[in-house]
VOLOKE-398693 format. One record per residue (C-alpha): x, y, z; chain; residue number from 1; residue in one letter. Coordinates in Angstrom, 1 decimal. Layout:
<nodes>
<node xx="X" yy="Y" zz="Z" lomar="A" tilo="NUM" firo="A"/>
...
</nodes>
This chain:
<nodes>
<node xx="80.1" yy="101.7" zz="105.7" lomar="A" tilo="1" firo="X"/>
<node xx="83.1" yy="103.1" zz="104.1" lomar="A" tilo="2" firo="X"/>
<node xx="86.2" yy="102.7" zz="105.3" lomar="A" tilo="3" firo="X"/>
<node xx="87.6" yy="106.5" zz="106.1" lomar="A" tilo="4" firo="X"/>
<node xx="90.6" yy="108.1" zz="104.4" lomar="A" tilo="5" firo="X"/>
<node xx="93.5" yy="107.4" zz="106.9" lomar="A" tilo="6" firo="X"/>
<node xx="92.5" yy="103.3" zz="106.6" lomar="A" tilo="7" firo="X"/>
<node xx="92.0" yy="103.5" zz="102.6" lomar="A" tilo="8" firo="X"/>
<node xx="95.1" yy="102.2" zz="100.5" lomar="A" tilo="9" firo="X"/>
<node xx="95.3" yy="104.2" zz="97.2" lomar="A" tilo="10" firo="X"/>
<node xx="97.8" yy="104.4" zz="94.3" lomar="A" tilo="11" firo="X"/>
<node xx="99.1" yy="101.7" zz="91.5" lomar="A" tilo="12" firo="X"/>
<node xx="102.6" yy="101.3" zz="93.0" lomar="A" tilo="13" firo="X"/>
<node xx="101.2" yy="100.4" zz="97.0" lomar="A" tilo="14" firo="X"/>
<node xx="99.1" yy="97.6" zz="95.0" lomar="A" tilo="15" firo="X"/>
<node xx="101.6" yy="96.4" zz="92.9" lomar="A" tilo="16" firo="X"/>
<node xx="104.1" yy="96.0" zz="96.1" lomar="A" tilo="17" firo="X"/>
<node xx="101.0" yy="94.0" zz="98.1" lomar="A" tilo="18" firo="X"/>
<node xx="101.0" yy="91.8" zz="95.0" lomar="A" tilo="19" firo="X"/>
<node xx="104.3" yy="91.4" zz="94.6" lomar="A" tilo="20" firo="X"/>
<node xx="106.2" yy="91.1" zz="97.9" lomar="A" tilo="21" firo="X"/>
<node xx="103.2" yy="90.7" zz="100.5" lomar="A" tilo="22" firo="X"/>
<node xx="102.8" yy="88.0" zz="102.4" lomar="A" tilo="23" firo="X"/>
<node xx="99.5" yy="85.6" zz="102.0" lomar="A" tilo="24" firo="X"/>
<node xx="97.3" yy="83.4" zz="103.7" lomar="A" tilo="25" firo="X"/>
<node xx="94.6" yy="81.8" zz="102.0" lomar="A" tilo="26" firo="X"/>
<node xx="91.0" yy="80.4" zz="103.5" lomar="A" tilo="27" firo="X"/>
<node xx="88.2" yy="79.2" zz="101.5" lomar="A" tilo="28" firo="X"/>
<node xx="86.6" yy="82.0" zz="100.3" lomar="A" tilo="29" firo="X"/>
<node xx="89.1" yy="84.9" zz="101.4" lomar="A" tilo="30" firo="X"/>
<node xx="92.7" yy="85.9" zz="100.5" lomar="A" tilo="31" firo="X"/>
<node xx="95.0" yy="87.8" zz="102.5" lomar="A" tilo="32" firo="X"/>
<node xx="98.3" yy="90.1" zz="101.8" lomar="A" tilo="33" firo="X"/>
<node xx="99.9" yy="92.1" zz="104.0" lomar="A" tilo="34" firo="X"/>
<node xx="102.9" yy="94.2" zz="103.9" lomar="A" tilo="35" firo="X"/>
<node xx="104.8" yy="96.6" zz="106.4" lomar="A" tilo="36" firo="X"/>
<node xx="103.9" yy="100.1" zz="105.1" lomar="A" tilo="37" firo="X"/>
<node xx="105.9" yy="102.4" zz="103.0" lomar="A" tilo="38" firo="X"/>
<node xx="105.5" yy="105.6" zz="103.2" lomar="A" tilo="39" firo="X"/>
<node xx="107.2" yy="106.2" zz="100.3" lomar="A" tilo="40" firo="X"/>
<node xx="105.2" yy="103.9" zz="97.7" lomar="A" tilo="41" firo="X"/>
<node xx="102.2" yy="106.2" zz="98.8" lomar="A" tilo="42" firo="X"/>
<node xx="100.2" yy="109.0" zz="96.1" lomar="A" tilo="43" firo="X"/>
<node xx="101.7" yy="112.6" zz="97.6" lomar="A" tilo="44" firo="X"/>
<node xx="97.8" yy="113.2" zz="98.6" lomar="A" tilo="45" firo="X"/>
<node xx="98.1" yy="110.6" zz="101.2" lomar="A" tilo="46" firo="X"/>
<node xx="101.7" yy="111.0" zz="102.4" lomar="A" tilo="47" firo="X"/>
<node xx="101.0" yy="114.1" zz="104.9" lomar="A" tilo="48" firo="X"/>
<node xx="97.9" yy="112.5" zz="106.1" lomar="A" tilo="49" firo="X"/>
<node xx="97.6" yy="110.9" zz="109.7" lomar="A" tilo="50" firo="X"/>
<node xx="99.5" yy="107.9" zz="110.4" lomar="A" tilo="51" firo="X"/>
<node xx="97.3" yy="105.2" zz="111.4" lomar="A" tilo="52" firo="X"/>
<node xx="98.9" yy="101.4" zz="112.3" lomar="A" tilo="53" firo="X"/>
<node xx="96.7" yy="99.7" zz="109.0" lomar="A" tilo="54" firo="X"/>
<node xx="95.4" yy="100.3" zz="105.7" lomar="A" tilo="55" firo="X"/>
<node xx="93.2" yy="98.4" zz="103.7" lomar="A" tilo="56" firo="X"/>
<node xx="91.6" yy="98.0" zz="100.2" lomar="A" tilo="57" firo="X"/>
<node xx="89.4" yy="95.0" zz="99.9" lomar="A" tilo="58" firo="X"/>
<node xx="89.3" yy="93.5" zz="96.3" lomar="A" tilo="59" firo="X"/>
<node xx="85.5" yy="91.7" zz="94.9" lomar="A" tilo="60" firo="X"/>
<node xx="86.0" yy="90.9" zz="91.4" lomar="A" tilo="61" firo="X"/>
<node xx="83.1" yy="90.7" zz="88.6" lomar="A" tilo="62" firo="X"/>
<node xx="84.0" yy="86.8" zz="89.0" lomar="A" tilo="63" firo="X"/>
<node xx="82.5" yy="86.8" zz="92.7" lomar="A" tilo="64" firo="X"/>
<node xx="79.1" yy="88.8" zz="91.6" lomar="A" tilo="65" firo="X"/>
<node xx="78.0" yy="90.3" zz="88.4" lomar="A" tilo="66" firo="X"/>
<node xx="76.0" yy="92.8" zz="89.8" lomar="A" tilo="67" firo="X"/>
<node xx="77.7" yy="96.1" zz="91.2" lomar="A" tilo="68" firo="X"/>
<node xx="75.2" yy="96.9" zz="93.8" lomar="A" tilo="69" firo="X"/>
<node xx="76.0" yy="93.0" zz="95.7" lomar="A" tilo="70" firo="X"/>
<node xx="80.2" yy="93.4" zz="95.4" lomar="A" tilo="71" firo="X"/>
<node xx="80.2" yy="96.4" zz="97.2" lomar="A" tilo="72" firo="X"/>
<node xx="77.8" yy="95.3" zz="99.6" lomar="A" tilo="73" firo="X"/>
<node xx="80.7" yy="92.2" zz="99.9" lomar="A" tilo="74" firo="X"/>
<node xx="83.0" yy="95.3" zz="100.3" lomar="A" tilo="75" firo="X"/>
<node xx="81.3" yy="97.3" zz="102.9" lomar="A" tilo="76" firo="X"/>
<node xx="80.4" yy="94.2" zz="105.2" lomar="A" tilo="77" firo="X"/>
<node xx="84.5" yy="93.6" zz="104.8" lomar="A" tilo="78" firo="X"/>
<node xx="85.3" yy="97.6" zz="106.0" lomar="A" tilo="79" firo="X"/>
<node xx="83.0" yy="97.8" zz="109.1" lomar="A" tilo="80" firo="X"/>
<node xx="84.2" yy="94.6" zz="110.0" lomar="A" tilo="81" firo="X"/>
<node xx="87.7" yy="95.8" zz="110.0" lomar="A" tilo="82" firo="X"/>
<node xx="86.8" yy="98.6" zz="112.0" lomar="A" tilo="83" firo="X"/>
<node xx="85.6" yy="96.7" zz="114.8" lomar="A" tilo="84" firo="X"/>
<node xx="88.9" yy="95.1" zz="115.3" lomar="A" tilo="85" firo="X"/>
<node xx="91.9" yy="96.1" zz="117.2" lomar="A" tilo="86" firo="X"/>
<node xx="94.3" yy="95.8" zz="113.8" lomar="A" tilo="87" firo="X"/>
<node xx="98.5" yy="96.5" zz="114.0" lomar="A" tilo="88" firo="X"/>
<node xx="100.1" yy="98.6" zz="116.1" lomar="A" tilo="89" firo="X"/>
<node xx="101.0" yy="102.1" zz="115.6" lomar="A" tilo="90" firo="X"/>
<node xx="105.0" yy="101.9" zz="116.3" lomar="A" tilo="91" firo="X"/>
<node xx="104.8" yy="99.5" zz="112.9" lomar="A" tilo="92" firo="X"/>
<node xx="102.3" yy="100.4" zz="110.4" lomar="A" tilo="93" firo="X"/>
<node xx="100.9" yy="97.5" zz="108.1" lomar="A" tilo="94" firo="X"/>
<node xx="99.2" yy="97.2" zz="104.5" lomar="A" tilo="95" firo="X"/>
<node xx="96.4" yy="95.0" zz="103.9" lomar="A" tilo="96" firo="X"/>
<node xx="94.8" yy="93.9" zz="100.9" lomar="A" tilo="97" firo="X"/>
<node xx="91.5" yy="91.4" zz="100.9" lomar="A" tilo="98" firo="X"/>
<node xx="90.7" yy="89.4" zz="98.5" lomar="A" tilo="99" firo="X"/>
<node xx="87.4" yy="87.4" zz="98.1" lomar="A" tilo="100" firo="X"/>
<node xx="86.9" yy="84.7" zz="95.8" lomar="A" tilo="101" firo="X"/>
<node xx="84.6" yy="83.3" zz="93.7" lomar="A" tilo="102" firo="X"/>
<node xx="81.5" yy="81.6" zz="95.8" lomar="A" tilo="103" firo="X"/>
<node xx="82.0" yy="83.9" zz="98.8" lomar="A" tilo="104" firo="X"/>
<node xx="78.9" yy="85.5" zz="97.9" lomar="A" tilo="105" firo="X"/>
<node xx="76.7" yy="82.9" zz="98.9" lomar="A" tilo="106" firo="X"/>
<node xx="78.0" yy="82.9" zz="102.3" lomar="A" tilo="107" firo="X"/>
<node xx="76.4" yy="83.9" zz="105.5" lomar="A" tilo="108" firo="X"/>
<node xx="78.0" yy="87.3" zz="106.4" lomar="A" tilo="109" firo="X"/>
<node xx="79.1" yy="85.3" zz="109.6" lomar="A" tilo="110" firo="X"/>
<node xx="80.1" yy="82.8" zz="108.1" lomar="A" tilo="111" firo="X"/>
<node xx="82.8" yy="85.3" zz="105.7" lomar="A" tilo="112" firo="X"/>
<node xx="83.6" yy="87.4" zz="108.5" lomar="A" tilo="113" firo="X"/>
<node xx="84.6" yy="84.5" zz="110.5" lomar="A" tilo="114" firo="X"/>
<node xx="86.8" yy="83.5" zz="108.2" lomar="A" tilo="115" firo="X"/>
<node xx="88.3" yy="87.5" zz="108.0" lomar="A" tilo="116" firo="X"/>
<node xx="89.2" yy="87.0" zz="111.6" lomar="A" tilo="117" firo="X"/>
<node xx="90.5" yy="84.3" zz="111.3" lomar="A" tilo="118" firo="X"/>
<node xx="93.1" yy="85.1" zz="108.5" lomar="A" tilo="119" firo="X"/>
<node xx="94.2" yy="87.9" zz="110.5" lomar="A" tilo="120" firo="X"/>
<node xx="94.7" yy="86.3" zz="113.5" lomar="A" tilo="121" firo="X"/>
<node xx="96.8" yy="83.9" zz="111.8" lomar="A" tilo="122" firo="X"/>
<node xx="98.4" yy="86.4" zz="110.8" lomar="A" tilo="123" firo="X"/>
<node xx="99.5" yy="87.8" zz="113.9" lomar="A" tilo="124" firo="X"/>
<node xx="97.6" yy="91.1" zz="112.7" lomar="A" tilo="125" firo="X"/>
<node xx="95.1" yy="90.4" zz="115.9" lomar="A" tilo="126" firo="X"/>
<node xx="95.5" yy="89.8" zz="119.7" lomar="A" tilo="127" firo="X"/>
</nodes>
């Protein structure tokens, strides 16, 4: 499952922020950055669109998988996961960008979820 429009994180310069000023917490298999939002940073398409407390954009390199079709299957079990949780708050918006490493694929899905919750509770991103 997709992660729908007003939770996506789009456009080179939000990205290059996440990278260069977000903060990070690291696990095993997972990498985390998050960022308070600016407006500002997003494409114009997105900057009239409905406020929502998080976005996200989840990031599976060719050096986790080869194959396409098993990233974004990484990638989608990451999105609905993210929709099942109660994420920020809507008086101040966050960015979040996921990273999963190498290895992650040969994890359980529990077992990388898990660890998802985890890094955003220690984030304080989660009750």
């Amino acid at each position: 499952m997709a992660l729908p429009r007003c939770h996506r994180l789009k456009g080179e310069r939000v990205f290059d922020s996440l990278y260069r000023k977000g903060r990070q917490l690291h696990g095993p298999f997972l990498m985390l950055r998050w960022l308070p939002a600016r407006a500002e940073l997003l494409p114009m398409s997105q900057r009239g669109s409905a406020t929502s407390p998080w976005r996200c954009g989840v990031v599976v390199s060719t050096k986790v998988h080869k194959r396409a079709v098993q990233r974004n299957r990484l990638r989608r079990l990451i999105h609905g996961h993210l929709l099942q949780l109660p994420l920020g708050q809507a008086d101040s918006p966050v960015w979040l960008l996921m990273s999963l490493k190498p290895g992650c694929a040969e994890r359980t899905p529990d077992a990388l979820l898990g660890e998802c919750e985890q890094l955003l509770h220690r984030a304080g991103l989660t009750p």
